[in-house]
Residue, then its C-alpha position, 0 to 999 in steps of 0.5 A: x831282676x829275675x831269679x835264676x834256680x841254682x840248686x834244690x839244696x845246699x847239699x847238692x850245691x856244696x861237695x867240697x870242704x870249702x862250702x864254695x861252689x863254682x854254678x852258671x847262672x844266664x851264662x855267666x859262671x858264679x861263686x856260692x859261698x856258705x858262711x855262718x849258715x847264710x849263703x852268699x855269692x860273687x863273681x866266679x873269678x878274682x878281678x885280679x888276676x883271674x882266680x878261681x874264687x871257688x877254689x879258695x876259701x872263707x875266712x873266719x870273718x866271712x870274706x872270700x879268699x883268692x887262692x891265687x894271691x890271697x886277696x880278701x873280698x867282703x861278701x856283703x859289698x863286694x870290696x877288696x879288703x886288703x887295700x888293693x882296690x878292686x872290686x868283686x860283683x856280688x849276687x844276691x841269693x834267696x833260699x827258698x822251699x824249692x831250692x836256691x836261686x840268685x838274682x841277676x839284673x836285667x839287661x837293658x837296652x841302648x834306651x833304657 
């Protein structure tokens, strides 16, 4: 796994209400969420149906709500809570004196 820096603060990451940001991370776009001061974050989009998750919302218990269909997905493991199945990637987040970074796993090859 290496560690991509995303932000040098969770001011400059979060400007809306919602305290989810949409950040590009190795070329794939991914959703930060801040819940109860613990920053978390997922796949960008909704497996679904393809929405935006940064444009939904945070539910009091901490899962991520798609604005599309209102499906809720679980931060900590990525699973869809409201029965229908999918699956959301979920990312892990280290905040850090010089700013906050997520984790992607590296790619391996054919053999490996």
């Amino acid at each position: 796994m290496f560690w991509k820096k995303i932000a040098e603060s969770r001011t400059e990451l979060f400007q809306g209400e919602n305290n989810l940001a949409e950040v590009e991370v190795d070329g794939k776009l991914v959703c930060v969420g801040m819940h109860e001061e613990k920053l978390k974050a997922c796949s960008a989009k909704c497996p679904h149906a393809g929405g935006k998750m940064a444009s939904g919302y945070i539910d009091a218990l901490g899962n991520i709500v798609c604005p599309l269909h209102r499906y809720k997905f679980s931060l900590e493991n990525g699973r869809n809570i409201t029965g229908e199945g999918y699956f959301l990637k979920i990312y892990k987040v280290e905040e850090r004196e010089d700013g906050i970074f997520i984790g992607i796993e590296e790619k391996k090859g054919l053999f490996g």
